[in-house]
PAPAKE-514575 format. One record per atom (N, C-alpha, C): residue number from 1; atom name; x, y, z. Coordinates in steps of 0.1 Angstrom, whole numbers. Each point is the difference from the previous one (the first is absolute). Layout:
N
{pos NUM	site CA	X X	Y Y	Z Z}
...
// end
This chain:
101
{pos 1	site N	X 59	Y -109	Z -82}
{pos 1	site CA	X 5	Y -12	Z -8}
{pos 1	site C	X 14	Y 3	Z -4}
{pos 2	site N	X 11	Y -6	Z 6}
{pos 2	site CA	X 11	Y 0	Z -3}
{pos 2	site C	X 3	Y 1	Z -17}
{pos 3	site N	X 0	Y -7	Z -13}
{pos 3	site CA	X -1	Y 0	Z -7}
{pos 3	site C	X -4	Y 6	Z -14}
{pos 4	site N	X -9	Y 10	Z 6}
{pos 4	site CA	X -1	Y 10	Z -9}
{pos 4	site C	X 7	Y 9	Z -5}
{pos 5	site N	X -7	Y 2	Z -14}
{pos 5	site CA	X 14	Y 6	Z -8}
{pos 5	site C	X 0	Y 19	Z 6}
{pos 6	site N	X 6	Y 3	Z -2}
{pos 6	site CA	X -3	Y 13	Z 1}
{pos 6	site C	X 0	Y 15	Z -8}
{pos 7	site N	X 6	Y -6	Z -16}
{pos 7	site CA	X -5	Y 10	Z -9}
{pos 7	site C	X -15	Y -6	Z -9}
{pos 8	site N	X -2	Y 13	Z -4}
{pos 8	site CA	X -11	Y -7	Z -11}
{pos 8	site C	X 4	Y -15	Z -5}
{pos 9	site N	X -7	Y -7	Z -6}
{pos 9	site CA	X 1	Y -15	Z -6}
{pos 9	site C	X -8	Y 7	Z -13}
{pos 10	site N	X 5	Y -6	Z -11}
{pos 10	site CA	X -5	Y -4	Z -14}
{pos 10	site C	X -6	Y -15	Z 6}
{pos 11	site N	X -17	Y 0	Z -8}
{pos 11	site CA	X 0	Y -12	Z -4}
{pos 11	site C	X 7	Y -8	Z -6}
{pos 12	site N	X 7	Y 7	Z -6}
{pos 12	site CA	X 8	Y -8	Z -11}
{pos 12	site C	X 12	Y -11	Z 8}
{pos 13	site N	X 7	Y 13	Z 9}
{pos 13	site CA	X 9	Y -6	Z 10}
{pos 13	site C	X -6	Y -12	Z 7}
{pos 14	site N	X -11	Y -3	Z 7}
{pos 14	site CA	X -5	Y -6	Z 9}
{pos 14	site C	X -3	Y -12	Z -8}
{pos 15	site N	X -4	Y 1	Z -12}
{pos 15	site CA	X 0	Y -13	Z -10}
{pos 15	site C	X 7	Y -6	Z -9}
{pos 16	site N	X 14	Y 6	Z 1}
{pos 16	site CA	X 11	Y -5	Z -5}
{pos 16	site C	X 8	Y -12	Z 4}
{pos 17	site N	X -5	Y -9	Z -14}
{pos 17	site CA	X 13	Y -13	Z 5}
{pos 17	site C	X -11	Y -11	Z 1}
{pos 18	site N	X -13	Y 2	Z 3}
{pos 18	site CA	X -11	Y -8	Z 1}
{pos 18	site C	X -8	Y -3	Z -7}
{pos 19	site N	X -7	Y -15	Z -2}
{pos 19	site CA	X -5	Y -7	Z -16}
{pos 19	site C	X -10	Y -5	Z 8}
{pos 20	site N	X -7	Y -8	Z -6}
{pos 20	site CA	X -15	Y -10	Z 2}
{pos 20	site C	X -7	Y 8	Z 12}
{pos 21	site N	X 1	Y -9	Z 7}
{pos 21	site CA	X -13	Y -1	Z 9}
{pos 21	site C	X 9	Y 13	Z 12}
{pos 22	site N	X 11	Y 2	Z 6}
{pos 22	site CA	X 2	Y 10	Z 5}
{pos 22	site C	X 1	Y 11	Z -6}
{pos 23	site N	X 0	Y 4	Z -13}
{pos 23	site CA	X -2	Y 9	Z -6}
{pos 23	site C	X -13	Y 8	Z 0}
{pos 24	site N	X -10	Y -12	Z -5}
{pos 24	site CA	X -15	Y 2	Z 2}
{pos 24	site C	X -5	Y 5	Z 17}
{pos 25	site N	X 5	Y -7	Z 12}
{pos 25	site CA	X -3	Y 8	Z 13}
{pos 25	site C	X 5	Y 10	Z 0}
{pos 26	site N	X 11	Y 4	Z -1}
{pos 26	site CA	X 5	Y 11	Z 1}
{pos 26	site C	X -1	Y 11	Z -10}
{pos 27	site N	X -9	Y -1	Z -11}
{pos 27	site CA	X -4	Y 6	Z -6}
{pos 27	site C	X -20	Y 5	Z 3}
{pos 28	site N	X -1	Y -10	Z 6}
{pos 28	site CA	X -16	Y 4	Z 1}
{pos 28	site C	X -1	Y 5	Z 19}
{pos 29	site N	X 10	Y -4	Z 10}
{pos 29	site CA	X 1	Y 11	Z 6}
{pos 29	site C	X 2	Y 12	Z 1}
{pos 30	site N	X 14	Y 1	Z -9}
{pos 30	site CA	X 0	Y 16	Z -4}
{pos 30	site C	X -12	Y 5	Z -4}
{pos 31	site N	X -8	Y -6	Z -8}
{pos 31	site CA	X -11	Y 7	Z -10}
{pos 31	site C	X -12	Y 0	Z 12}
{pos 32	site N	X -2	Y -8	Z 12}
{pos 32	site CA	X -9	Y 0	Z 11}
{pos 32	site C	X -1	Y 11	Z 9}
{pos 33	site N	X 19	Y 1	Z 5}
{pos 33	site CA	X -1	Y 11	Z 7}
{pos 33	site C	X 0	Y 13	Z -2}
{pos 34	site N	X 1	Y 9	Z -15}
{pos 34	site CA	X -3	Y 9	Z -11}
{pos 34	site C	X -16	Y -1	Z 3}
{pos 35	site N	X -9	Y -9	Z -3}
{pos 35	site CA	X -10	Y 0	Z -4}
{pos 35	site C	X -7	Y 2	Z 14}
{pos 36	site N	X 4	Y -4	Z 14}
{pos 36	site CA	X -1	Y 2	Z 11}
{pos 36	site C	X 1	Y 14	Z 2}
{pos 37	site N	X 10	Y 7	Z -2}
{pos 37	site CA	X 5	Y 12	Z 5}
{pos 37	site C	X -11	Y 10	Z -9}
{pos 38	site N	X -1	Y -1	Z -15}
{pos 38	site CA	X -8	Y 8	Z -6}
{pos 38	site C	X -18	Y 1	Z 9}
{pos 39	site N	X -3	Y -11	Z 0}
{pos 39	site CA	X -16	Y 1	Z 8}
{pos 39	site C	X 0	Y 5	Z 10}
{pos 40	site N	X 12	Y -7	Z 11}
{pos 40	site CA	X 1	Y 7	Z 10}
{pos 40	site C	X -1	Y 18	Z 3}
{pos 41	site N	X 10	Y 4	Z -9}
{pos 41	site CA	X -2	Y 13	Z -5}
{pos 41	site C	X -11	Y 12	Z -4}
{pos 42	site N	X -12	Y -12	Z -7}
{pos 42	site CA	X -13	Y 8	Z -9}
{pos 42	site C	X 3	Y 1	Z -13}
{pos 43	site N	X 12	Y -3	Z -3}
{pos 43	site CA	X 1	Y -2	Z -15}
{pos 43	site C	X 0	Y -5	Z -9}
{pos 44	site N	X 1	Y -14	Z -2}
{pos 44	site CA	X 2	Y -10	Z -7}
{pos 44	site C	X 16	Y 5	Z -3}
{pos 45	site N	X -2	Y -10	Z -13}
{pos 45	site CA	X 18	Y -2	Z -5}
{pos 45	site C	X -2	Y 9	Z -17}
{pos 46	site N	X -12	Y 4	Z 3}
{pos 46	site CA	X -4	Y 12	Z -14}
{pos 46	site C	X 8	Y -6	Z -14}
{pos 47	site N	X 2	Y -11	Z -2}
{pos 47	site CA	X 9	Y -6	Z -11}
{pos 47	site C	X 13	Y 8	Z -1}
{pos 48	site N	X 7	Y 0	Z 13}
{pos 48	site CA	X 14	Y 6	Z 3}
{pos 48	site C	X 5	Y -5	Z 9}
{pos 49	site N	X 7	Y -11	Z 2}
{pos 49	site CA	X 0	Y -10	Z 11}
{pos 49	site C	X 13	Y 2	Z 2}
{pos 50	site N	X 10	Y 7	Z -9}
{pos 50	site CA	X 12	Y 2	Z 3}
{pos 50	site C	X 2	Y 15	Z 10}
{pos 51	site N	X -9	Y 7	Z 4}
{pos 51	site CA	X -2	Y 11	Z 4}
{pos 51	site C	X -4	Y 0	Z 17}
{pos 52	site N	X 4	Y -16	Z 2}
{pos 52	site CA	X 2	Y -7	Z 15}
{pos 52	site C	X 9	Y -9	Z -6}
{pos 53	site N	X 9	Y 11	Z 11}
{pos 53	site CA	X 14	Y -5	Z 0}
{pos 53	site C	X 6	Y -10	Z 12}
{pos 54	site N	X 4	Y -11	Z -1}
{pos 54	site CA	X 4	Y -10	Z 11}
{pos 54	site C	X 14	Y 9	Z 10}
{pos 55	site N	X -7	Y 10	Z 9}
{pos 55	site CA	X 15	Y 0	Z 8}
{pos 55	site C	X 8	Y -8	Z 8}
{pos 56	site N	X -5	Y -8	Z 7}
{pos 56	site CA	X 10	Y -12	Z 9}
{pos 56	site C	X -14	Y -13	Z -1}
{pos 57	site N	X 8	Y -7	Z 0}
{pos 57	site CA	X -5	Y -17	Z 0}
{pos 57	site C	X 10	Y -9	Z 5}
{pos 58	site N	X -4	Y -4	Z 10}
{pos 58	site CA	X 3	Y -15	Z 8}
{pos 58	site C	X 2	Y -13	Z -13}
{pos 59	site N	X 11	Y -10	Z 0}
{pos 59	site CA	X 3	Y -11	Z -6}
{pos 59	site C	X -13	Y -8	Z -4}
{pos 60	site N	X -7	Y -4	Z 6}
{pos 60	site CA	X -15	Y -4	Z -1}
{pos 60	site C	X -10	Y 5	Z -10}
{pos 61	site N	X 0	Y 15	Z -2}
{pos 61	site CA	X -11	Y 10	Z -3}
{pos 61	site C	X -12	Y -2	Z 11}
{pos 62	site N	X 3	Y -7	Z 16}
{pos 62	site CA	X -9	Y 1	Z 9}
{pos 62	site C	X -7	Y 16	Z 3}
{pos 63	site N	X 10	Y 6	Z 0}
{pos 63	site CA	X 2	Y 16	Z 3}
{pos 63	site C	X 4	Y 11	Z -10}
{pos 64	site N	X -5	Y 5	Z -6}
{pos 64	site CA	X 0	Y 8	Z -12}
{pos 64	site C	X -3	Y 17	Z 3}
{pos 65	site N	X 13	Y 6	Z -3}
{pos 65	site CA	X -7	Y 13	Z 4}
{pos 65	site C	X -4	Y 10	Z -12}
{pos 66	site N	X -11	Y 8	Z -4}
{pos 66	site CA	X -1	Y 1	Z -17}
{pos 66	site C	X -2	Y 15	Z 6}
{pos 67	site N	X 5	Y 11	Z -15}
{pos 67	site CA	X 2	Y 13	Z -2}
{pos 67	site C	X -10	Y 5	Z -4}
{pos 68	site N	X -8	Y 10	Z 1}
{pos 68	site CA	X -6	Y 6	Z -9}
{pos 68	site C	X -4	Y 16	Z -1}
{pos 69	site N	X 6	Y 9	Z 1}
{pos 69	site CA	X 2	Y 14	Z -6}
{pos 69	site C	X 5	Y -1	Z 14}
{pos 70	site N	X -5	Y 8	Z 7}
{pos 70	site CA	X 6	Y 1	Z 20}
{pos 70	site C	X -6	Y -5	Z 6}
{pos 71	site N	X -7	Y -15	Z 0}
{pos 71	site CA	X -6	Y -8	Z 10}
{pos 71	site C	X 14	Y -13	Z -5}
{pos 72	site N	X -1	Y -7	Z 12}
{pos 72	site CA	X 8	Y -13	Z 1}
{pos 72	site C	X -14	Y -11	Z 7}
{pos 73	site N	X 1	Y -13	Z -9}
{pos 73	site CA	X -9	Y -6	Z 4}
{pos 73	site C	X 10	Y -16	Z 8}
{pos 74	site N	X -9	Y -6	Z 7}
{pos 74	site CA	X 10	Y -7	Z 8}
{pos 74	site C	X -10	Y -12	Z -4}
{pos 75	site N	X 3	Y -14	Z -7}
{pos 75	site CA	X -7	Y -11	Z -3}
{pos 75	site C	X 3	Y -9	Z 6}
{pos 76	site N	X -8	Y -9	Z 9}
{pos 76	site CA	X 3	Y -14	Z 2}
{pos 76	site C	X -1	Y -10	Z -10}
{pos 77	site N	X 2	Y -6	Z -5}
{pos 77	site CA	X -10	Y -13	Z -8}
{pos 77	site C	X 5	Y -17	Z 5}
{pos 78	site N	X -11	Y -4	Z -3}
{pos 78	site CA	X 0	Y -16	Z 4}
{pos 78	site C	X -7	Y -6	Z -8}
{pos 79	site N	X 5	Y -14	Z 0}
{pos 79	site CA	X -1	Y -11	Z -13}
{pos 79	site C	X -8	Y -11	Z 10}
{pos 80	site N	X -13	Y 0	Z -4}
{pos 80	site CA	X -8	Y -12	Z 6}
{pos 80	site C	X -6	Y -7	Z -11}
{pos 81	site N	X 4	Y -12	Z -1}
{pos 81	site CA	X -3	Y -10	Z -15}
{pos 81	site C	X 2	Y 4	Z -11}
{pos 82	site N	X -9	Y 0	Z -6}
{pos 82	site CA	X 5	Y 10	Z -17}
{pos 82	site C	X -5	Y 16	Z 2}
{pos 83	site N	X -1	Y 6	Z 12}
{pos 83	site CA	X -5	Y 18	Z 0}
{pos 83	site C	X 15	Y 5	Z 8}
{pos 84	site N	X -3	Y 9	Z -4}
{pos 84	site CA	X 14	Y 11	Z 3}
{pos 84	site C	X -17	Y 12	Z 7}
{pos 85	site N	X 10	Y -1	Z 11}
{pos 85	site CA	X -10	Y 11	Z 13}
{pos 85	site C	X 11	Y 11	Z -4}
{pos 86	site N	X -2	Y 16	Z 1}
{pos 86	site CA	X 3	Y 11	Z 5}
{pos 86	site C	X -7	Y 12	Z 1}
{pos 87	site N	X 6	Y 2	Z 12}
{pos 87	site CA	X -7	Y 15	Z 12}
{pos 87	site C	X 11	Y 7	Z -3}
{pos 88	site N	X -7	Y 12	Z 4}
{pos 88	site CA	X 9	Y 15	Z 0}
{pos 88	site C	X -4	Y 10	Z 8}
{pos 89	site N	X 4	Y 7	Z 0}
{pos 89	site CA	X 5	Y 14	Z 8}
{pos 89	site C	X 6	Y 10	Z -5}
{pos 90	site N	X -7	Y 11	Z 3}
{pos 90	site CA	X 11	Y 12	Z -5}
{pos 90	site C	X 7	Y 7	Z 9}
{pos 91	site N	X 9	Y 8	Z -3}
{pos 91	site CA	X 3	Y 11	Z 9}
{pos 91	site C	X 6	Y 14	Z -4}
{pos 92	site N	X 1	Y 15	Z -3}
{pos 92	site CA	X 8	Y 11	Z -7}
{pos 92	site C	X 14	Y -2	Z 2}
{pos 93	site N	X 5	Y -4	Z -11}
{pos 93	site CA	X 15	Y 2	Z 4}
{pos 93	site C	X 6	Y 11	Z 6}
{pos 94	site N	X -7	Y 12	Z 2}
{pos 94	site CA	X 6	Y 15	Z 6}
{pos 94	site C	X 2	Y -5	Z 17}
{pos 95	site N	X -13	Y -7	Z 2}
{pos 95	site CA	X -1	Y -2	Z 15}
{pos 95	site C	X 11	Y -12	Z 5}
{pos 96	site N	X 6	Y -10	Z -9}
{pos 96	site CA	X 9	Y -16	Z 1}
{pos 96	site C	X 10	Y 16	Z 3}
{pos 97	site N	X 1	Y 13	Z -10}
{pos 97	site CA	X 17	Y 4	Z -1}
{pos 97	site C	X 3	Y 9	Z 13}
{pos 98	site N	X -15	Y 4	Z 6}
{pos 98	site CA	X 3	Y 9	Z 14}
{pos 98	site C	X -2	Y -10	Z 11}
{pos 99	site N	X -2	Y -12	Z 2}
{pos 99	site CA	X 0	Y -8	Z 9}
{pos 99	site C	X -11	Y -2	Z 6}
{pos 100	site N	X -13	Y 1	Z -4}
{pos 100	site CA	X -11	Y -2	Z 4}
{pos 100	site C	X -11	Y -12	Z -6}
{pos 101	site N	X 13	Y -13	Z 5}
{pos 101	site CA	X -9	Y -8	Z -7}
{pos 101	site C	X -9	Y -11	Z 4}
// end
């Protein structure tokens, strides 16, 4: 995806400048694909949700990549009526930095 950022993202960053109703999606995707990446993982979000960190995200939040100690989790999500769908994936960042991915 052309588009992606490529340092870490603050939520903060990614939700700056935005009010009502795009505020709210873009706020309950971020919180989807966190909440995605934590299960995916076996962990839940242990009431530390800042401890999945957003590293690159597509304009959308279609594509969300989330941090967590040395896994990187890769999220899709989709908006069908009023539900927010997201899947994940993990992978060790050691293996993304030797090229085996």
């Amino acid at each position: 995806v052309s588009d992606w950022s490529s340092d870490v993202c603050s939520s903060d960053l990614l939700l700056a400048g935005l009010e009502g109703q795009a505020l709210q999606e873009r706020s309950l995707r971020l919180w989807c694909a966190k909440e995605a990446a934590a299960k995916c993982l076996g962990t839940g979000l242990k009431g530390q949700p800042e401890a999945f960190r957003v590293l690159a995200a597509d304009d959308t939040l279609d594509q969300v990549v989330i941090g967590h100690e040395a896994l990187r989790v890769d999220v899709r999500l989709s908006r069908a009526a009023s539900t927010i769908i997201a899947w994940a994936t993990w992978r060790d960042m050691a293996v993304d930095e030797i090229g085996m991915t």
